[in-house]
C-alpha positions, 0 to 999 in steps of 0.5 A, spaced: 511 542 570 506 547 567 506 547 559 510 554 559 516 550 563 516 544 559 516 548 553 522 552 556 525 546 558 523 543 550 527 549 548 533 549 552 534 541 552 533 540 545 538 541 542 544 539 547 540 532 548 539 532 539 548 532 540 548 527 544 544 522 541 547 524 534 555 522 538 551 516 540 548 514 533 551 517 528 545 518 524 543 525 525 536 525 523 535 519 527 537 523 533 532 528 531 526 523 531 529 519 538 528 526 541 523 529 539 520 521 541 522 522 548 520 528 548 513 526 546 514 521 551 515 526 557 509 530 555 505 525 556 508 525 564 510 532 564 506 532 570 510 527 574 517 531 570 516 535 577 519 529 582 524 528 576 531 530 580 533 531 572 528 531 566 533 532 561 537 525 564 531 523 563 529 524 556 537 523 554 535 516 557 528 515 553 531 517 546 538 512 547 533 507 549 528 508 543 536 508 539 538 502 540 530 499 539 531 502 533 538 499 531 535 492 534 529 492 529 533 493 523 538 488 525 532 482 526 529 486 519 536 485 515 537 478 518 530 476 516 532 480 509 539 475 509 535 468 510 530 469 505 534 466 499 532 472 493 527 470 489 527 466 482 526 470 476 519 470 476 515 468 469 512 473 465 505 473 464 503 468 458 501 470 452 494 468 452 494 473 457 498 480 454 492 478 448 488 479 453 491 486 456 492 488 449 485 486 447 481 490 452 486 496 451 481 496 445 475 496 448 472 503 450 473 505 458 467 504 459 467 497 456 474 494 459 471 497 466 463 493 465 467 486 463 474 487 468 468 487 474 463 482 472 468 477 469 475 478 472 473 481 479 466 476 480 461 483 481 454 482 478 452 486 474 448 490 480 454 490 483 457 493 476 452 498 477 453 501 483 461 501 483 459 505 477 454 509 478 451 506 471 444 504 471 444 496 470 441 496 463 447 501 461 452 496 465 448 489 461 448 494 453 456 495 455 458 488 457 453 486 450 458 490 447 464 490 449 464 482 449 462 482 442 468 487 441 473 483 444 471 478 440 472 480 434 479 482 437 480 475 440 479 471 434 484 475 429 488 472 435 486 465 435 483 464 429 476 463 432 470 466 432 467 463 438 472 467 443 467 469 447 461 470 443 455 470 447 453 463 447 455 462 454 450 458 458 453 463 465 457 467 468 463 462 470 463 460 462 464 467 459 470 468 464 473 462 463 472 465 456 476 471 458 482 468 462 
C-alpha cells in the first residue's frame, strides 16, 4: 500500500472503526487514542497492508486488543491501589526544622543557596561555585555570612549564641549544626 492509499484508507476508515471501539469501550477518547495506536501500528506495516484481505478488520483488531490492554493495566493498577492500606498520617516537620526554614527565609537568596549547597545538599565549596556560577571566594565571603546571620537568628531561637558560630572544626559539624 502507497502512502496516498493508506492516507485514503486512514481517511475513510477512521472514523467508522473510532465508532466501533467506542460501542465497544464506552470512553470516546479511549477510542480515539486505540485507534489512532492501531493505525500507527499499521503504518509501520503498511507495506505488507497490501496481502491483508481486510485492512480495517485489521486495524479494528489492533485497537480492541491495545483496548482491553488498557482495561487490564488499569485493572492490576486498582487492585495494587486496593491492597496497599492508606498511608498513616504522616508527622509534620519538628519544629527544630520549621526554625531552621524560618531562619534561612531570612537570609539573602544568595546566602540561603551557598549554605543549603554546602551544608544541606553535601556540595564543596568548588562545587557551590560552579553550580552557581560565583567565584569560590564569593561563595566562601557568602557562607561566612550567611552563618554568621543565621546565627543571630537561631539564637534568638534557642537562646544560645553558639548556633553555628563558626568554631566548627569541619564540614560535618557545622551541618549537623544546620540540621
Amino acid at each position: 500500500m502507497t502512502e496516498d492509499e493508506f492516507d485514503a484508507f486512514y481517511a475513510s476508515a477512521f472514523p467508522r472503526v473510532v465508532g466501533q471501539v467506542y460501542a465497544f469501550t464506552g470512553d470516546h477518547g479511549q477510542a480515539q487514542d486505540v485507534v489512532q495506536e492501531a493505525f500507527v501500528r499499521a503504518w509501520d506495516r503498511r507495506r505488507d497492508f497490501a496481502a491483508v484481505h481486510a485492512p480495517e478488520a485489521w486495524v479494528r483488531t489492533v485497537a480492541m486488543r491495545l483496548a482491553v490492554s488498557h482495561w487490564r493495566r488499569a485493572r492490576r493498577w486498582l487492585e495494587l491501589v486496593r491492597k496497599e492500606p492508606p498511608p498513616e498520617h504522616t508527622a509534620g516537620p519538628g519544629p527544630e526544622h520549621v526554625t531552621l526554614v524560618a531562619a534561612l527565609r531570612k537570609l539573602p537568596e544568595a546566602q540561603r543557596l551557598a549554605i543549603v549547597l554546602h551544608h544541606l545538599c553535601d556540595l564543596s565549596v568548588e562545587q557551590v561555585a560552579s553550580e552557581t556560577g560565583a567565584p569560590t571566594g564569593t561563595v566562601k565571603a557568602r557562607l561566612s555570612r550567611g552563618r554568621a546571620a543565621l546565627a543571630k537568628h537561631l539564637s534568638g531561637a534557642y537562646g544560645s549564641d553558639d548556633v553555628l558560630d563558626g568554631t566548627s572544626n569541619g564540614k560535618e559539624a557545622d551541618r549537623d549544626r544546620v540540621r
